[in-house]
N, C-alpha and C positions, 0 to 999 in steps of 0.2 A: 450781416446779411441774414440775421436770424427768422427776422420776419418773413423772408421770403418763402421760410418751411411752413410758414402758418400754412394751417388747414382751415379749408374752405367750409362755415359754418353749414351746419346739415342742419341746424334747429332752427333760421330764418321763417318765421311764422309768414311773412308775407310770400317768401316763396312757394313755402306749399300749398296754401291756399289760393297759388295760381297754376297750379300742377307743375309746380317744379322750374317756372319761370317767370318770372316777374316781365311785363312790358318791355318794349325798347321805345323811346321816346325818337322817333325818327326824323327829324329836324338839328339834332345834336350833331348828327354826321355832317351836316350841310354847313359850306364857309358862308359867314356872314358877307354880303353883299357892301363891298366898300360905300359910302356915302356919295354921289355925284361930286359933289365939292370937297372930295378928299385932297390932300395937297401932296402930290407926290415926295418921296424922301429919298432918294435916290442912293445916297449917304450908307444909309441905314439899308436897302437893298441888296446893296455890295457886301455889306457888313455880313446879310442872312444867307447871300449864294457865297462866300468864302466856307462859312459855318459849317454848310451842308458837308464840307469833305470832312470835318472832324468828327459825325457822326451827331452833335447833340448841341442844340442853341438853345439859349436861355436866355428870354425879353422877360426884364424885370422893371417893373416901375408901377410910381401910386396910379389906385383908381382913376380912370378919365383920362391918363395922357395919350390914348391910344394905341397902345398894344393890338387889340383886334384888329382892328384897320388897319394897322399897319401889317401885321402878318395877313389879312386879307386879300389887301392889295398885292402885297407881293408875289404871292402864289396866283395872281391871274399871266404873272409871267414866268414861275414856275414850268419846267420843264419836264418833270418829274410825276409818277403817279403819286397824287397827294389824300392823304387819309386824315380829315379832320373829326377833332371831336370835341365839343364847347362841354364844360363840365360845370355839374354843382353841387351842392351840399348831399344829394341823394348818393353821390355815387362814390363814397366813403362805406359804401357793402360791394366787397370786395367780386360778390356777384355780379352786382349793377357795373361797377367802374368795367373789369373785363369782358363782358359781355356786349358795353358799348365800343370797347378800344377794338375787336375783334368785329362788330358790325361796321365802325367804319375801317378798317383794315379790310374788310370782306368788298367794300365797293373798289378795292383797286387789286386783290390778292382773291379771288374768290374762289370760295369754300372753306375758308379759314373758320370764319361766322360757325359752320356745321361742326366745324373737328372740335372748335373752345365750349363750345354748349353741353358735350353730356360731360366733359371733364367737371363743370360748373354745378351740374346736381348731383354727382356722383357721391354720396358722404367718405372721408376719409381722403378726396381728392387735396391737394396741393397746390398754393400757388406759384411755384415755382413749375410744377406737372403743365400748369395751363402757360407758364410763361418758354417752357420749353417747345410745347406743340406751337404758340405763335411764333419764337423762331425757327423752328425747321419748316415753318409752312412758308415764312417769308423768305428762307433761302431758294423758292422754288418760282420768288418772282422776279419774272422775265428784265426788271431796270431795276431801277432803288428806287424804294417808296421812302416818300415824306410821310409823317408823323406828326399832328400838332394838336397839343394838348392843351388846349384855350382854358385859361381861369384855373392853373393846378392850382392853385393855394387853397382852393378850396379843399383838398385833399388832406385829411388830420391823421388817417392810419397808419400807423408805420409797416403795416407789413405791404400797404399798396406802393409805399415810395421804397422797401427793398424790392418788390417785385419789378418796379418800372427800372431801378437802379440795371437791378438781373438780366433785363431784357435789353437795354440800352450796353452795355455789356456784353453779352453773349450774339445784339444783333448783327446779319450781315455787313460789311463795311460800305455799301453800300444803299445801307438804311440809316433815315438822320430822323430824329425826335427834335420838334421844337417845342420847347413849355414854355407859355407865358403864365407868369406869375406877377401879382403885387410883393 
């Protein structure tokens, strides 16, 4: 769990050049809309609401077999505040990744978004410091929120896969992370 002490780069040349905060790409938070002729899987639904009480599910399979859709789908009969967030190659800056997991944590936990931001330009801050403040903000929310981390694989940092380790770990028990990965 080394990585998870990693320090949060203060010499990110894109960040200061936007005063200390890079964009949020805001469509990232939104679940993708299942297809009309998606094929229910019912199977596989049971499989994801068992999941949810272990805390952490994990859809693994090649490009194209449907992973999104299928977690898509599922969460329109999700019960639960759900916090999505479709990832890509940009969000391997460990500013960018938490900044978005915390934007969309904030459309179900809100005001999280405001506590993880100045941890994020602070120089000398932590990510374990920011993965701390998201869980004691989510212990303050009112059900269990869903978690879904659309397309991890794209993730190559290891201090961002000790810090989601951390977080997934230290979360309420009532908080479940889904990763889809290839």
């Amino acid at each position: 769990m080394n990585g998870a002490m990693a320090e949060i780069p203060s010499d990110n040349a894109r960040t200061k050049a936007l005063g200390g905060l890079d964009e949020l790409l805001a469509t990232k938070v939104f679940v993708p809309r299942p297809p009309a002729d998606v094929v229910p899987r019912p199977r596989l639904s049971v499989k994801l609401d068992d999941g949810l009480r272990n805390g952490l599910i994990l859809v693994t399979a090649p490009a194209g077999v449907g992973k999104t859709v299928l977690l898509a789908d599922w969460t329109t009969q999700l019960e639960r505040p759900l916090a999505w967030l479709s990832l890509d190659t940009t969000d391997n800056d460990p500013v960018r990744f938490w900044r978005h997991v915390a934007h969309a944590l904030d459309r179900v936990v809100v005001g999280i978004a405001e506590l993880v931001r100045p941890l994020l330009v602070t120089p000398g801050s932590s990510l374990d410091r920011v993965v701390t403040t998201v869980v004691n903000a989510l212990t303050a929310a009112p059900t269990g929120v869903t978690l879904v981390l659309d397309d991890y694989h794209v993730i190559e940092i290891e201090a961002l896969h000790d810090s989601l380790l951390l977080l997934m770990e230290r979360a309420p028990p009532e908080v479940a992370v889904v990763v889809a990965a290839r």
